[in-house]
C-alpha positions in Angstrom: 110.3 79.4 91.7 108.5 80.7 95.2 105.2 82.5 94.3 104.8 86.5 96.8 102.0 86.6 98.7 100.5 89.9 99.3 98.1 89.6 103.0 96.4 92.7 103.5 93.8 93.9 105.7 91.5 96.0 104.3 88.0 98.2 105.2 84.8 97.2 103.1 85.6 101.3 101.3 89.2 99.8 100.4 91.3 101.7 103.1 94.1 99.8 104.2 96.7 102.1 106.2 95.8 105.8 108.3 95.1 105.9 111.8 91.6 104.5 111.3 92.5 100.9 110.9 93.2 100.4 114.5 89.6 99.4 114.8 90.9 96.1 113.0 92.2 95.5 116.8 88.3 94.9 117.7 88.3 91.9 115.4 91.4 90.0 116.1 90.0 87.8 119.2 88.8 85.0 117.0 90.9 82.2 116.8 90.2 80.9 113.4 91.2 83.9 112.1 94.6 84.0 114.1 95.6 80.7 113.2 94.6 81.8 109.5 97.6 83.9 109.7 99.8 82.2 111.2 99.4 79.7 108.7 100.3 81.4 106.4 103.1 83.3 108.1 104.1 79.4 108.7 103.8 78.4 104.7 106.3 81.6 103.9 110.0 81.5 104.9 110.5 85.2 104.3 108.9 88.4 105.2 109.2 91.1 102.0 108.0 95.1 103.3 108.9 98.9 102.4 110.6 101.1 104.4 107.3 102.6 105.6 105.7 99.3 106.3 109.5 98.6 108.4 108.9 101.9 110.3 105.6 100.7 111.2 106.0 97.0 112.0 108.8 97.4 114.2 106.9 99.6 116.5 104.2 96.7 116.9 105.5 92.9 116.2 108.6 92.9 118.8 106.5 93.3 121.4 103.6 90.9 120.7 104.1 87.6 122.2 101.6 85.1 120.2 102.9 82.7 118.2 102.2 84.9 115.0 104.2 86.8 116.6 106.5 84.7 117.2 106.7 83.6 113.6 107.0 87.0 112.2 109.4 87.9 114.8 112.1 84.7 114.1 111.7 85.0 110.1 113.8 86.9 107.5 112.6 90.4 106.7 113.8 92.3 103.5 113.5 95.5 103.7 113.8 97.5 100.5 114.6 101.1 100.9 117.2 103.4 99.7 116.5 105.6 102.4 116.3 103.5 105.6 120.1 103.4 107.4 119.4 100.6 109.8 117.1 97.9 110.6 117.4 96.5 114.1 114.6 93.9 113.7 115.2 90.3 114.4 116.9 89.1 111.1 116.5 92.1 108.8 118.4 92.8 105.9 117.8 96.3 103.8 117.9 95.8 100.5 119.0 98.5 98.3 119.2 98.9 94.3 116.6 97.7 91.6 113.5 96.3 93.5 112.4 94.0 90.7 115.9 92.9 90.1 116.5 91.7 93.4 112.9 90.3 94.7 113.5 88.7 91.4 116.6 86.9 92.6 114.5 86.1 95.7 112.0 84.9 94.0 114.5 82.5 92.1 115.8 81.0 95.4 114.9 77.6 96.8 112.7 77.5 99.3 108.9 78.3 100.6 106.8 81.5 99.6 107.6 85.0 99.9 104.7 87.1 101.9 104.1 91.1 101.7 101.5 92.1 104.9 100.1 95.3 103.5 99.9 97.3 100.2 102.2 100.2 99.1 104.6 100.7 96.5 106.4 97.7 96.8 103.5 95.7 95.8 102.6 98.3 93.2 105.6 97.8 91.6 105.5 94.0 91.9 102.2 93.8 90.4 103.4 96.3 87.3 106.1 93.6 86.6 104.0 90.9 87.2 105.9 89.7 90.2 102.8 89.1 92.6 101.4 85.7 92.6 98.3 86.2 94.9 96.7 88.7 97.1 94.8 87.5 100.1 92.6 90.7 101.2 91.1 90.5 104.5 88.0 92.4 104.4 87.0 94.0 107.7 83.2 94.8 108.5 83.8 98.7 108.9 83.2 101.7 106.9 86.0 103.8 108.0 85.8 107.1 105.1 89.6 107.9 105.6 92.6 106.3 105.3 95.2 105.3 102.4 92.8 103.5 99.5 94.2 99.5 98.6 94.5 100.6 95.1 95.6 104.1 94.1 94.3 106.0 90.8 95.3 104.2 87.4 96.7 101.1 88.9 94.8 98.4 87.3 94.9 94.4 88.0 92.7 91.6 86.3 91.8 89.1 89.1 90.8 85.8 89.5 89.5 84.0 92.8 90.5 81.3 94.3 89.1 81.3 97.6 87.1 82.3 100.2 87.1 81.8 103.7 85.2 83.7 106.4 85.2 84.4 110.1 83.0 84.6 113.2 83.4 88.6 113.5 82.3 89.1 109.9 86.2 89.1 108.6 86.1 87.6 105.0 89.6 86.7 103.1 89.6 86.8 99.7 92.4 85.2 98.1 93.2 86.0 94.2 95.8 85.8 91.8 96.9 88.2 88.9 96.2 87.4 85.5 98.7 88.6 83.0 97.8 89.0 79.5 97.2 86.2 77.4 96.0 83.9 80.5 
């Protein structure tokens, strides 16, 4: 069974999406931390997002030309959305109907990892089901006080680490994985 990545770049006050996170561009000259995620856009054969992270993406990726890029732009994206009509990405496929049923049936496919960049209600409603087998949270040196919060009111998680890695801007990825009851 292929494990779901979450990789999410996050402020040190949890925001994760709003117009304030474009000072994560300041960040992203160092070259340890760009081969970091190309790695592990390299270790996943499929892209997983929501419509809004779709939306979002398809303004920015196309157009970039490293060869994270270049990954992101070549692999499979599933897009699930019952409201999106059409996905003219590279290799996109909307996926409509039962989200858990059918990452599920992903999940169940042969092959390498399945990665998530971001956190919204997809992920929320992986984690609920216990579909998510890691998060890797890359934890930006900025204070930004507005923005979407990583983790909304009530949604709860039980974490463990697994590892750390840090780079030369002050960037720090922390990788964890889910515990589900009785582990």
């Amino acid at each position: 069974m292929r494990n779901i990545i979450e990789y999410t770049l996050v402020s040190l006050d949890g925001v994760c999406a709003g117009a304030a996170i474009s000072r994560f561009a300041e960040y992203r000259d160092d070259e340890a931390y760009m081969r970091d995620g190309l790695d592990q856009a390299l270790a996943c054969d499929s892209l997983l997002m929501g419509r809004a992270t779709y939306e979002s993406f398809v303004r920015i990726w196309p157009r970039r030309t490293d060869p994270w890029a270049d990954r992101i732009n070549a692999m499979p994206k599933y897009v699930f959305s019952s409201t999106l009509e059409k996905a003219d990405w590279n290799n996109t496929t909307i996926v409509r109907g039962d989200v858990v049923a059918e990452v599920t049936k992903l999940k169940l496919q042969e092959g390498r990892d399945l990665l998530i960049y971001g956190h919204g209600l997809l992920t929320e409603t992986l984690l609920k089901h216990h579909l998510l087998d890691a998060f890797g949270f890359l934890i930006y040196p900025l204070v930004l006080g507005q923005g979407k919060q990583l983790f909304r009111q009530g949604e709860t998680a039980t974490l463990k680490l697994v590892e750390t890695k840090s780079f030369s801007k002050g960037i720090v990825k922390l990788t964890y994985e889910p515990l589900s009851e009785g582990r």
